[in-house]
ROSEVO-193148 format. One line per field, with one value per residue (C-alpha): residue number from 1; residue in three letters; chain; x, y, z. Coordinates in Angstrom, 1 decimal, always signed. Last residue first. Layout:
REM residues N
resi: NUM|...
resn: ALA|...
chain: A|...
east: X|...
north: Y|...
up: Z|...
END
This chain:
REM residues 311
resi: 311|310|309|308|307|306|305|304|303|302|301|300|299|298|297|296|295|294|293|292|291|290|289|288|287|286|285|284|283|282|281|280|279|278|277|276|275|274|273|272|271|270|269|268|267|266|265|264|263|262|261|260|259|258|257|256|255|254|253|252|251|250|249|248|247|246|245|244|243|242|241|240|239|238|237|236|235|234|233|232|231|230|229|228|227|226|225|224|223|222|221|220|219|218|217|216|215|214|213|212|211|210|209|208|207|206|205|204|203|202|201|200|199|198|197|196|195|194|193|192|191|190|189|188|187|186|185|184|183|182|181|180|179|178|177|176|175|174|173|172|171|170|169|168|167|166|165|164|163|162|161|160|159|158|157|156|155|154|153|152|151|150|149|148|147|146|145|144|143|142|141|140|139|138|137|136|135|134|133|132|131|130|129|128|127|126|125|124|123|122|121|120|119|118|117|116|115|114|113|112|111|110|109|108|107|106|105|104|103|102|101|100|99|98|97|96|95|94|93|92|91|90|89|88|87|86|85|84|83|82|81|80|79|78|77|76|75|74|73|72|71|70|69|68|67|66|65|64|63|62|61|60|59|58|57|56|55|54|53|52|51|50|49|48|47|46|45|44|43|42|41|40|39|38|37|36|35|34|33|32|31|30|29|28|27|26|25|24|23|22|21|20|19|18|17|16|15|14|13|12|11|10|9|8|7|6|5|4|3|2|1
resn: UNK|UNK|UNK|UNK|UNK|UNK|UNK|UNK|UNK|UNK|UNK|UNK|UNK|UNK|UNK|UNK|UNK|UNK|UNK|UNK|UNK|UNK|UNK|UNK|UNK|UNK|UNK|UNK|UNK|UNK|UNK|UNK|UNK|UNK|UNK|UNK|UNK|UNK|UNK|UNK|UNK|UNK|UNK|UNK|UNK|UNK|UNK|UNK|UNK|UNK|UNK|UNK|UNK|UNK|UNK|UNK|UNK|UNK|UNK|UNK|UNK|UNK|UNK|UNK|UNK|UNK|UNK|UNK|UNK|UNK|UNK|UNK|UNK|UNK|UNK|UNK|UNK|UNK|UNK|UNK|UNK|UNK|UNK|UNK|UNK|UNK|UNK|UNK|UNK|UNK|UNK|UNK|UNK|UNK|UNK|UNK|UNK|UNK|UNK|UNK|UNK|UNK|UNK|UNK|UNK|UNK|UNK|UNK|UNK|UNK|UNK|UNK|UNK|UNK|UNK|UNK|UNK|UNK|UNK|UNK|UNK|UNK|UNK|UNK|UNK|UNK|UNK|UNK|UNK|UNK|UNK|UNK|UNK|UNK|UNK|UNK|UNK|UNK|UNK|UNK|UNK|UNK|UNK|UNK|UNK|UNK|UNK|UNK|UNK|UNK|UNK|UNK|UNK|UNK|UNK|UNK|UNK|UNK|UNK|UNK|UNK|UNK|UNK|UNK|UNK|UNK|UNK|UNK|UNK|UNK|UNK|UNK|UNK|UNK|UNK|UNK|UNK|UNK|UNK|UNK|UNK|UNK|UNK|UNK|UNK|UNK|UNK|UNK|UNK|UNK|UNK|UNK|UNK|UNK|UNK|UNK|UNK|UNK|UNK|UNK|UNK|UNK|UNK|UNK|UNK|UNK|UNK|UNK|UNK|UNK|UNK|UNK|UNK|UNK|UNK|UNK|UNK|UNK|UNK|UNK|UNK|UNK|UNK|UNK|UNK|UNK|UNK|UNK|UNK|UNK|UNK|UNK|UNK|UNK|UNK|UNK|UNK|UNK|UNK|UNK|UNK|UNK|UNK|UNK|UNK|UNK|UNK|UNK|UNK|UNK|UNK|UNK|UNK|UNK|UNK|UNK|UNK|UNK|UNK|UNK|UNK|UNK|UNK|UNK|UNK|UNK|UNK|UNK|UNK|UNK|UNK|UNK|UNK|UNK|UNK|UNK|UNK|UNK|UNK|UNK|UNK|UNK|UNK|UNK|UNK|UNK|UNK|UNK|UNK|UNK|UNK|UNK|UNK|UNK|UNK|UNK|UNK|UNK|UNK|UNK|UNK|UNK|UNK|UNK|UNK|UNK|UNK|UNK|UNK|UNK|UNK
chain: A|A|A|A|A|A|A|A|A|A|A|A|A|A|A|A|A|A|A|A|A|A|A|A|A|A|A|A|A|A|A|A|A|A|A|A|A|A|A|A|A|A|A|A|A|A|A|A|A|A|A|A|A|A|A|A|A|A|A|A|A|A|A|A|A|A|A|A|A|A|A|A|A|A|A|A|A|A|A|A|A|A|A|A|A|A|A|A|A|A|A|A|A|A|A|A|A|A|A|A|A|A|A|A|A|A|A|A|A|A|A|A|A|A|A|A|A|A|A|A|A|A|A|A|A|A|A|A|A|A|A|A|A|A|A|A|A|A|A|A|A|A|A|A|A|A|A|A|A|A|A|A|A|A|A|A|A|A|A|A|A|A|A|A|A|A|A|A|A|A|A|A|A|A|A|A|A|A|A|A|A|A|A|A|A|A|A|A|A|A|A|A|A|A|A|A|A|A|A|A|A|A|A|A|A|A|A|A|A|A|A|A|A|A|A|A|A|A|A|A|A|A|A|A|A|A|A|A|A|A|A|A|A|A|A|A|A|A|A|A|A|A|A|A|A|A|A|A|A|A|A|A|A|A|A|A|A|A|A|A|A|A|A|A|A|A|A|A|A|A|A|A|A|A|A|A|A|A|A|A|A|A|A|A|A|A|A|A|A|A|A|A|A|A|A|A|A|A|A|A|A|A|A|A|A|A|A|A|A|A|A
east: +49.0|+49.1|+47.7|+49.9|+47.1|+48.5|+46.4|+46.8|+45.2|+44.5|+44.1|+43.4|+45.9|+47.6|+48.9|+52.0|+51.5|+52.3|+49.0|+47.7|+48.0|+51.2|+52.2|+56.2|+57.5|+60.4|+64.0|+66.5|+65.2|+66.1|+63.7|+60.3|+57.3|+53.2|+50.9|+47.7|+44.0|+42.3|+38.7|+36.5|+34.2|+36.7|+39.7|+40.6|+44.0|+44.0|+47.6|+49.3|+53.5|+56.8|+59.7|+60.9|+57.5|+58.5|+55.6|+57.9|+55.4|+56.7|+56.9|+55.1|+56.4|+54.2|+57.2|+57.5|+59.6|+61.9|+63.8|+60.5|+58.0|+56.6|+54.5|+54.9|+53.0|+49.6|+49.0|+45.3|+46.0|+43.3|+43.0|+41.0|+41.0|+38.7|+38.1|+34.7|+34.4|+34.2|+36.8|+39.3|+39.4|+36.3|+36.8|+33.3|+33.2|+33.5|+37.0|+38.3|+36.0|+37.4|+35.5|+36.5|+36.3|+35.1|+32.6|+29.1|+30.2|+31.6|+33.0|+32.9|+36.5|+36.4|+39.4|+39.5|+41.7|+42.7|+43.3|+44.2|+41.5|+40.8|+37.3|+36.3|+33.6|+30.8|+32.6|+32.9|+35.3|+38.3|+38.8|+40.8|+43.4|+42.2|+43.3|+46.2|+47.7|+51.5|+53.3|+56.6|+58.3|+58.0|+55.0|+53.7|+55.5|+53.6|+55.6|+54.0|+56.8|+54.8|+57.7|+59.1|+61.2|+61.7|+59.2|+57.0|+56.5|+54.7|+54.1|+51.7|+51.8|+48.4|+48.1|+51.1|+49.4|+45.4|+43.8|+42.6|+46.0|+47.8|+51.5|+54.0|+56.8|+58.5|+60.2|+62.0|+63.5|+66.5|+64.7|+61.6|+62.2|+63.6|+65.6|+66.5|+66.8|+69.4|+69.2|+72.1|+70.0|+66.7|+68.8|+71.0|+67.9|+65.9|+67.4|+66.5|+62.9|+61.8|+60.6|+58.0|+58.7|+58.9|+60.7|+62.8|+62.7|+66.5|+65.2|+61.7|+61.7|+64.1|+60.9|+59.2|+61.7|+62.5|+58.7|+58.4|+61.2|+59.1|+58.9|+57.0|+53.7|+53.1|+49.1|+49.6|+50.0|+49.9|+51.0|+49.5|+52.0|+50.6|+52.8|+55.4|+53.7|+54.1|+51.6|+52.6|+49.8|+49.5|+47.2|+46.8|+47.2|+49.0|+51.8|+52.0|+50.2|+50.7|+48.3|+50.6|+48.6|+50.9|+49.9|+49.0|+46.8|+43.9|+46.2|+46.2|+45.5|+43.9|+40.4|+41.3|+44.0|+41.8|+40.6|+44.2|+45.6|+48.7|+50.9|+54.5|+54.9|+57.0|+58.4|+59.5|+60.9|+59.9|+61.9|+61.4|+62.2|+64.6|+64.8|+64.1|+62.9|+65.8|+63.4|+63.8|+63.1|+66.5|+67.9|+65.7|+67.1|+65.8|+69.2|+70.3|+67.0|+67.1|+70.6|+69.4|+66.6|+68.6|+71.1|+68.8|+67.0|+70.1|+71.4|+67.8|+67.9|+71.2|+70.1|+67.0|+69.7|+71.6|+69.0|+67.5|+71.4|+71.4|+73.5
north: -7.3|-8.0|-5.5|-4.0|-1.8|+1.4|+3.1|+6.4|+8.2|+12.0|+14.0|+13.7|+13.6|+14.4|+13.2|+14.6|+16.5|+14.3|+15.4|+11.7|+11.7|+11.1|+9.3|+9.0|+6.4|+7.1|+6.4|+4.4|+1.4|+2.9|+4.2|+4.2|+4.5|+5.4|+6.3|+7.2|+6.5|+8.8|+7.3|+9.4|+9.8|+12.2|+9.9|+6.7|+6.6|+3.9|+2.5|+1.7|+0.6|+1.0|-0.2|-0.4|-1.7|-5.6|-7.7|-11.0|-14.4|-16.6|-20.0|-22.2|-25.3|-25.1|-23.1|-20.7|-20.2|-17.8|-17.7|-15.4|-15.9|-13.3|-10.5|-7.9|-4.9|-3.2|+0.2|+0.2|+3.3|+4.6|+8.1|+9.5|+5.6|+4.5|+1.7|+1.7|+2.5|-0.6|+0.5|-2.0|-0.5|-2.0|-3.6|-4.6|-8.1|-9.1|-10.3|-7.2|-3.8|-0.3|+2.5|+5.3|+8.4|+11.6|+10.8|+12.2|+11.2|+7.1|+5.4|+1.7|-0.2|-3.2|-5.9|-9.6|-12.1|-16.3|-16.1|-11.9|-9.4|-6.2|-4.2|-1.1|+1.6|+4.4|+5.7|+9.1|+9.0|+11.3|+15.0|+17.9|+17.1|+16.8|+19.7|+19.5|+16.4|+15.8|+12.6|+13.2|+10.4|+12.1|+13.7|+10.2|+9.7|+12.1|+14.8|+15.5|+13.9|+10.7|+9.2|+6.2|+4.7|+1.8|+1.4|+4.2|+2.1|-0.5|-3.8|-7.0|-10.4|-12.4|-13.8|-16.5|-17.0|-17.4|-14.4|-12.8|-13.5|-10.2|-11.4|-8.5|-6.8|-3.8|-4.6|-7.7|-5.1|-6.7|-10.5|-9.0|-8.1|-4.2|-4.4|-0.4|+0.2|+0.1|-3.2|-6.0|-7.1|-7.7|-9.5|-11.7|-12.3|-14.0|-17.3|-18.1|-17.2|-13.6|-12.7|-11.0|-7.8|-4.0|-2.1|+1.1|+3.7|+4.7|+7.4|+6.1|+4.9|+1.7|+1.0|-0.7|-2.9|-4.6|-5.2|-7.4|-9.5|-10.4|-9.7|-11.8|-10.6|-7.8|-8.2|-5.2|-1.7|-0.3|+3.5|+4.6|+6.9|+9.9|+11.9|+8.9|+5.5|+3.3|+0.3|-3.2|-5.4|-8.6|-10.9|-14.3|-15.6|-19.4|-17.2|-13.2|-10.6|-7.1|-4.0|-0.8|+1.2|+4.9|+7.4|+5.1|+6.0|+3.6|+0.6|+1.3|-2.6|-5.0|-6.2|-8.8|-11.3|-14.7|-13.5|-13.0|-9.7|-9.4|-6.9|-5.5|-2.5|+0.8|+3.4|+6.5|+9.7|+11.9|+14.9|+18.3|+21.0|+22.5|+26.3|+28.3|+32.1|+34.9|+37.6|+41.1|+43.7|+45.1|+41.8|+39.0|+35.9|+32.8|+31.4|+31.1|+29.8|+27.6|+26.6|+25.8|+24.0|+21.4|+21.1|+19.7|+17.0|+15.8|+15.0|+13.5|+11.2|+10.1|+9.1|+7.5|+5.7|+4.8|+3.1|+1.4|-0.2|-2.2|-0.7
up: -77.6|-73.4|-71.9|-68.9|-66.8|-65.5|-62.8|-61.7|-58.8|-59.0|-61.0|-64.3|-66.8|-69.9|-72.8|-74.6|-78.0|-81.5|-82.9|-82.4|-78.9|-76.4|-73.7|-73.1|-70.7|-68.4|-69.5|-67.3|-69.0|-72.7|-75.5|-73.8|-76.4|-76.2|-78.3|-78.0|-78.1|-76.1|-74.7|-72.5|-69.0|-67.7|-68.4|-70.2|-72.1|-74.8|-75.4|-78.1|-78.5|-78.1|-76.2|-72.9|-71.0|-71.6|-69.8|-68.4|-68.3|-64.8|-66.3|-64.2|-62.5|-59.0|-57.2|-59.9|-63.1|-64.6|-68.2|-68.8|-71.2|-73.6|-72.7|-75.1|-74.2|-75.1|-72.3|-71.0|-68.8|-66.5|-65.4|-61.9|-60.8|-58.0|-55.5|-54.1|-50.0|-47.4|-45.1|-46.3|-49.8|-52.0|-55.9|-57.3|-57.8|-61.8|-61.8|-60.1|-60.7|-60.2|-60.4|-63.0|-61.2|-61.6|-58.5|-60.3|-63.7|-62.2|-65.9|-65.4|-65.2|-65.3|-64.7|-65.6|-64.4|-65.2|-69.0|-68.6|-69.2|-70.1|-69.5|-70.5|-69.4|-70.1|-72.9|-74.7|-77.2|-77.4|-79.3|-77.7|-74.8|-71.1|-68.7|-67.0|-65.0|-66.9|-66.4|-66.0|-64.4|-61.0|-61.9|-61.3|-58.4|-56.6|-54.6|-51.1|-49.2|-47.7|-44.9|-45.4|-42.2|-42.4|-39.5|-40.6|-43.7|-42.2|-44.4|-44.1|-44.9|-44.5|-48.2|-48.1|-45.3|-43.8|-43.6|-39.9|-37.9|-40.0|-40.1|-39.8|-41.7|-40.7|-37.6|-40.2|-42.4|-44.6|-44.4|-44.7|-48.4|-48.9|-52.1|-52.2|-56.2|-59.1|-60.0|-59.2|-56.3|-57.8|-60.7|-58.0|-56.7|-59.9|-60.0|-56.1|-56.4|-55.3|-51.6|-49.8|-51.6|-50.4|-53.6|-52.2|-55.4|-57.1|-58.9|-60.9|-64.4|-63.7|-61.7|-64.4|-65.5|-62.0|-61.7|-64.8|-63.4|-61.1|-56.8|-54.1|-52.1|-49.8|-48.8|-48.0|-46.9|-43.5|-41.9|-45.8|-47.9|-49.3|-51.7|-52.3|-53.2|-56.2|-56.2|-57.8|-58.2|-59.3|-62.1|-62.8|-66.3|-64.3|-63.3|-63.4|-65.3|-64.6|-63.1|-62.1|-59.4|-59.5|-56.4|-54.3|-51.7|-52.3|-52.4|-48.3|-47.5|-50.5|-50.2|-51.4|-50.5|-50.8|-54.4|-56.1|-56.3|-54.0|-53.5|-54.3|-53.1|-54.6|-52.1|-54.5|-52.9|-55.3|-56.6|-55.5|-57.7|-59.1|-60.8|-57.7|-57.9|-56.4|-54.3|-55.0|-52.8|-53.0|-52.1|-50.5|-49.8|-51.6|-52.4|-49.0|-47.9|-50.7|-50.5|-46.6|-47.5|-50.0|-47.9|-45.1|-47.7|-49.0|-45.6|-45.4|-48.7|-47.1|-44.4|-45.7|-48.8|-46.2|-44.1|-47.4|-47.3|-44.3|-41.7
END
């Protein structure tokens, strides 16, 4: 059995003791009920997808939870989406794994990563990390070939074929960030842009949506129905992006974005501006956001993107 259909077996052996110590646990006595200390955790399923002009608009990237933004080849620009309190029956164009990507999900608790492929030098990596490699190779049902785009940007994932259900638990949580109310101070802005040599990305304050809408390389960025793509928070977090040991087909050095570490961000929600800071101490850690005052950043919610800048 390949090894995401462990981890859904297990995940549901899991799932079964977990309600049955809480029913236990939960039992009244005297009139008294016993209150529960753990809660869920999210069951992570992370896509890879495309971002390049031929692939847009991009398949159920509306319901992810996390919408991580990072440069790849040539200063082009892909997408990987976390999904686990709403996940989509398609999502896609699914496109081929970095080394960028293996960093950022050492946050989440073993999350299944749905990639095209990788290049030769990178799979022993993708495989050595702690995460449910699921390429079409291991889940073939899964995958298909949409006949109205012409390939590499026509491949397509179903979740319900792994199977990945949505449990209700956002990832985001998951790595602890908070959605409360917004801190004191920030600047009111109507929008900000960042952009990579060959990709730009707006995003224009919305009052009457609460939402920051989405703009890709000047072209306002639509879900397959037609409706605007929009962020409740927005993260411009400054990276290192060196160059990895890694190249693509054409020749190009595939650049690596290093999210261990520390840094700056600006944090864009309800029409405002927080400049904070951020830092990540180990792989396995998740990333603390926090203002000037020292006190963790919160968030809107609803969707998060998470745009790597380089510094």
């Amino acid at each position: 059995m390949p090894a995401y259909g462990t981890k859904r077996s297990t995940a549901a052996l899991l799932a079964a003791l977990t309600l049955a110590i809480t029913a236990a646990c939960g039992s009244s006595d005297g009139g008294k009920t016993t209150p529960q200390t753990s809660a869920p955790r999210a069951d992570v399923l992370a896509v890879k997808i495309d971002n390049v002009a031929a692939a847009r608009p991009a398949t159920g990237l509306e319901k992810a939870d996390i919408v991580y933004v990072e440069q790849v080849e040539a200063g082009l620009s892909r997408i990987l989406a976390a999904y686990s309190s709403d996940v989509p029956s398609v999502i896609g164009p699914v496109r081929s794994a970095r080394e960028t990507d293996l960093e950022l999900l050492r946050q989440f608790d073993e999350p299944t990563l749905a990639y095209s492929g990788a290049q030769s030098a990178l799979r022993p990596s993708i495989e050595a990390a702690p995460l449910d490699a699921l390429p079409p190779s291991k889940a073939p049902d899964a995958y298909f070939r949409s006949g109205d785009r012409a390939a590499p940007h026509n491949l397509y994932l179903r979740p319900g074929k792994i199977p990945h259900a949505s449990t209700g638990v956002n990832a985001a949580e998951d790595i602890g960030l908070r959605f409360a109310v917004p801190p004191s101070g920030g600047t009111p802005v109507n929008g900000r842009t960042v952009s990579y040599p060959s990709a730009r990305f707006t995003f224009t304050w919305a009052a009457d949506r609460d939402r920051w809408l989405v703009s890709m390389d000047g072209t306002p960025a639509r879900t397959t129905s037609g409706d605007r793509l929009g962020a409740a928070t927005v993260v411009l977090q400054d990276v290192d992006v060196q160059p990895s040991r890694f190249r693509d087909r054409g020749g190009n050095t595939s650049p690596f974005s290093a999210t261990v570490g520390s840094g700056s961000a600006a944090v864009l929600r309800d029409g405002k501006s927080y400049d904070v800071a951020w830092e990540r101490n180990t792989a396995e850690s998740a990333t603390d956001f926090t203002t000037k005052d020292g006190k963790p950043m919160t968030f809107a919610t609803g969707q998060v993107w998470i745009v790597l800048v380089p510094k």
